[in-house]
Residue frames as qw, qx, qy, qz and C-alpha x, y, z in Angstrom:
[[0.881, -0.017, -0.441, 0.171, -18.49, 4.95, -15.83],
 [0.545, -0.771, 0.330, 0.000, -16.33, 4.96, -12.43],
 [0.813, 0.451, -0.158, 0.333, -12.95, 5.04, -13.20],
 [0.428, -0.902, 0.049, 0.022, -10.22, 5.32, -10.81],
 [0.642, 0.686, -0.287, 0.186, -7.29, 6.75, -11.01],
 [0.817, -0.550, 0.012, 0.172, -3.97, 5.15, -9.64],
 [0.310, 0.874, -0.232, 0.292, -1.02, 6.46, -9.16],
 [0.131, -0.877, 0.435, -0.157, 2.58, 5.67, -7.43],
 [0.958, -0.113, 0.247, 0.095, 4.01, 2.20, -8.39],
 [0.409, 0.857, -0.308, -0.052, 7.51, 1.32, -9.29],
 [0.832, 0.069, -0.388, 0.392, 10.84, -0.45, -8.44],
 [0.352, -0.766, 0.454, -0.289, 11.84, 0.07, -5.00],
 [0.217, 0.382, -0.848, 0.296, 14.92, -1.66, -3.09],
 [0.623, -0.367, -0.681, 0.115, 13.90, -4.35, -0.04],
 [0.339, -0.331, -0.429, 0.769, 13.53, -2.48, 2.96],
 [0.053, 0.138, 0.293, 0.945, 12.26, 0.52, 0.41],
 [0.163, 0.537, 0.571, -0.599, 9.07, 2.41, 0.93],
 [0.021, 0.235, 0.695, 0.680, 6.25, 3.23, -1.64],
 [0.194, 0.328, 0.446, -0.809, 3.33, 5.76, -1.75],
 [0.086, 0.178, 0.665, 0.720, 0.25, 5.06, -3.88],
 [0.238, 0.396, 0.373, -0.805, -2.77, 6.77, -4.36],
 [0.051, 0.375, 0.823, 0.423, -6.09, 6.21, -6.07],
 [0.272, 0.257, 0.179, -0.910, -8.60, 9.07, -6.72],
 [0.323, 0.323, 0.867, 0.199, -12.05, 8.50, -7.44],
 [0.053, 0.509, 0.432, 0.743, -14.58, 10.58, -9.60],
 [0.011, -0.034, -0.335, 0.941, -15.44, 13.83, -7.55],
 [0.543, -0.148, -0.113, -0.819, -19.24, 13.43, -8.50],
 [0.616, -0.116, -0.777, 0.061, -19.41, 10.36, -6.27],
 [0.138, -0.489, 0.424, -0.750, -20.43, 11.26, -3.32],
 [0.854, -0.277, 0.022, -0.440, -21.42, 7.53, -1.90],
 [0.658, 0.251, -0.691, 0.161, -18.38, 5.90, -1.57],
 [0.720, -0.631, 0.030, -0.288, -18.17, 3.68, 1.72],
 [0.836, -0.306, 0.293, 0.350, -14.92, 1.95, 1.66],
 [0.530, 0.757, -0.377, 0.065, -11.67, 2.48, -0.61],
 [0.743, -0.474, 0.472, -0.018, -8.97, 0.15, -0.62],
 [0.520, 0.583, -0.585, -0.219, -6.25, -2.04, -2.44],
 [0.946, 0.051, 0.304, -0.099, -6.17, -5.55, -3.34],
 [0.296, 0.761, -0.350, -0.459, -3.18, -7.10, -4.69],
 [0.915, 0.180, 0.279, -0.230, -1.96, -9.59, -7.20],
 [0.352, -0.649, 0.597, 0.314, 0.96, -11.46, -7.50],
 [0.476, 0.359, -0.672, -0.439, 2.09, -13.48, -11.11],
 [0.358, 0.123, -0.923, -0.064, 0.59, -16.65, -10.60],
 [0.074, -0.162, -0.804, 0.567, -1.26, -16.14, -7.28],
 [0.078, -0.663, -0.739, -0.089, -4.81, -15.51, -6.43],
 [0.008, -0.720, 0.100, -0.687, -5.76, -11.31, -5.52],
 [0.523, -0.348, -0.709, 0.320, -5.57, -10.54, -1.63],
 [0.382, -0.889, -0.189, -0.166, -6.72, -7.69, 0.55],
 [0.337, 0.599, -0.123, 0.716, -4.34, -5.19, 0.87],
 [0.080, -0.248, -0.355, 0.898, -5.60, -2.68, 3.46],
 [0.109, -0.667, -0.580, -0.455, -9.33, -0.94, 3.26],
 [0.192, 0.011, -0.129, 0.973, -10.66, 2.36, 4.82],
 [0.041, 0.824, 0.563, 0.053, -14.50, 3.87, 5.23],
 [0.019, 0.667, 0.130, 0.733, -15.23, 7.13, 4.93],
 [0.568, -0.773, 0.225, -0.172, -15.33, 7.33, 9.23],
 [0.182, 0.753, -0.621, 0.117, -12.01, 6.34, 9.11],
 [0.811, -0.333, 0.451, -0.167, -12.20, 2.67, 10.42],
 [0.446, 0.542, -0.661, -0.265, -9.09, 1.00, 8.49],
 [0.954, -0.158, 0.255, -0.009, -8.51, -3.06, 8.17],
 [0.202, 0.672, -0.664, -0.258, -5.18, -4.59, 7.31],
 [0.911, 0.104, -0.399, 0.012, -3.99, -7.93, 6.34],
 [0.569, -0.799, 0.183, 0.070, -2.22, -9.17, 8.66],
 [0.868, 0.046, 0.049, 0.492, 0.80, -9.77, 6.96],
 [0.337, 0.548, 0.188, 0.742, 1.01, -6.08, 6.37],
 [0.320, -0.857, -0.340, -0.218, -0.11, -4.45, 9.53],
 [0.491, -0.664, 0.241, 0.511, 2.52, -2.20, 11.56],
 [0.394, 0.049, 0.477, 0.784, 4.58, -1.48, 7.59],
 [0.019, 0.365, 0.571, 0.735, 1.71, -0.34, 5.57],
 [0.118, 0.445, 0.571, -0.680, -1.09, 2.77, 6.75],
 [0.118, 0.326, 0.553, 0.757, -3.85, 3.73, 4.68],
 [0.098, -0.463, -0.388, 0.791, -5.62, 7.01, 4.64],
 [0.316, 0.499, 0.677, 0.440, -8.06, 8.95, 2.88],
 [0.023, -0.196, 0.146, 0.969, -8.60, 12.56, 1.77],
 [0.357, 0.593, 0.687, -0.221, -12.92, 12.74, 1.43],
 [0.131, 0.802, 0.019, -0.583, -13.11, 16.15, 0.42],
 [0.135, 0.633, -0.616, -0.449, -10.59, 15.05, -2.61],
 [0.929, 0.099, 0.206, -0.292, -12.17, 11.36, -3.03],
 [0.676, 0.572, -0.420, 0.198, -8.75, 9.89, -2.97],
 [0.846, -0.492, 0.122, -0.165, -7.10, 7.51, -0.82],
 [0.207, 0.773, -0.593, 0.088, -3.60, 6.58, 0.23],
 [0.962, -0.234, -0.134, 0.030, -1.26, 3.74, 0.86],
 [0.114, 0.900, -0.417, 0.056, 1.43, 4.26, 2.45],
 [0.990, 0.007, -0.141, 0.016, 3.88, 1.34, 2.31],
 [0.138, -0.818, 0.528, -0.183, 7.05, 0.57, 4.31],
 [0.351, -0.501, 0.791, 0.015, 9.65, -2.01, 4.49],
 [0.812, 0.354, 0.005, -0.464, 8.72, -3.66, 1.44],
 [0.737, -0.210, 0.608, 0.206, 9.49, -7.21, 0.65],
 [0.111, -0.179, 0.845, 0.492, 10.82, -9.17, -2.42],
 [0.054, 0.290, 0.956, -0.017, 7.31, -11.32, -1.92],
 [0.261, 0.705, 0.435, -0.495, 4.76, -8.04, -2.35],
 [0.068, -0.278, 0.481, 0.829, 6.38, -7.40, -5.50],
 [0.285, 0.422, 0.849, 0.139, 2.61, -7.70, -7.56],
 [0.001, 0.410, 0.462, 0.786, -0.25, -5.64, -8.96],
 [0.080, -0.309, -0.719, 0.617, -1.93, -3.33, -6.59],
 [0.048, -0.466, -0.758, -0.453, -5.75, -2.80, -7.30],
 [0.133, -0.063, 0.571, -0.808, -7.79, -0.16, -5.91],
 [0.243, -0.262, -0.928, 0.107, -10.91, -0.58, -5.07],
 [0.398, -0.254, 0.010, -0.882, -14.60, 1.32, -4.12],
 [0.045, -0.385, -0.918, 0.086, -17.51, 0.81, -2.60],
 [0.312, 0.277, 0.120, -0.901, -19.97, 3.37, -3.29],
 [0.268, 0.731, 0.524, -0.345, -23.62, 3.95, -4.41],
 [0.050, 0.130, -0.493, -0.859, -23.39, 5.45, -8.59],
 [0.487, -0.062, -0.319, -0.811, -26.96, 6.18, -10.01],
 [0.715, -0.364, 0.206, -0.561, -28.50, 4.56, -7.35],
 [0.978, -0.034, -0.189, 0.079, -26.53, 1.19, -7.41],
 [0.604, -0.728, 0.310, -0.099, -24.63, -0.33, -5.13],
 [0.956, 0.179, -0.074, 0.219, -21.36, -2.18, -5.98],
 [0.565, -0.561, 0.270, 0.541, -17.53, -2.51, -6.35],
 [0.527, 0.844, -0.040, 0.093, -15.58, -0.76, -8.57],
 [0.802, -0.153, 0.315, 0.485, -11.93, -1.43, -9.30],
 [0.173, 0.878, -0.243, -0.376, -9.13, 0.66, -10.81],
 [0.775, 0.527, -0.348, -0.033, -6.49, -0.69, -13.73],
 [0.940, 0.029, -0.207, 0.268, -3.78, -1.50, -11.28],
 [0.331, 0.867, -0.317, 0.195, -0.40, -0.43, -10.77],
 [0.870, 0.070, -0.420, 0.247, 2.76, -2.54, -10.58],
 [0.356, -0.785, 0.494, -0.113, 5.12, -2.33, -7.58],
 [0.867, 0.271, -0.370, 0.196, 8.28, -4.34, -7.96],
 [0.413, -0.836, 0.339, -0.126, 10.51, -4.42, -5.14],
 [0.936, 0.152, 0.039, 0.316, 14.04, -5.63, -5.97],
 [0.505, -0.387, 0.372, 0.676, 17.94, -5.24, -5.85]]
């Protein structure tokens, strides 16, 4: 199975800054996008930020100019780096794949990881 791991959520201040990272299994070696999707209590998921593997990166625009994301091939494992964070992003951030696993194509999604951002 494809199982990615995420890593750096927590409780940062407004204004506060937050690095997370999601690695994906090292015997992939078809992944075309990585990215994070997230999901506030009540609300629908949204597109984060995404990334290919030639570095072409999309943001949301509500996030663009705060938040850069980058990726690390060699280590299948991709970064978000997040600045000035609001009250209102406080939610569950999902990563995300696209790659090619025993010859199928699809998405593949990681467990989460909460970011609260609060006094």
């Amino acid at each position: 199975q494809v199982r990615l791991v995420e890593s750096g959520g927590g409780l940062v201040q407004p204004g506060g800054s937050l690095r997370l990272s999601c690695a994906a299994p090292g015997s992939i070696f078809s992944i075309n996008e990585m990215g994070w999707y997230r999901q506030a209590p009540g609300k629908e998921r949204e597109l984060v930020a995404t990334i290919s593997t030639g570095a072409d990166t999309n943001y949301a625009d509500s996030v663009a100019g705060r938040f850069t994301i980058s990726r690390d091939n060699a280590k299948n494992t991709a970064y978000l780096q997040m600045h000035s964070l609001k009250p209102e992003e406080t939610a569950v951030y999902y990563c995300r794949i696209a790659a090619a696993v025993r010859g199928m194509k699809g998405g593949y999604w990681g467990q989460g990881s909460q970011v609260t951002v609060s006094s």
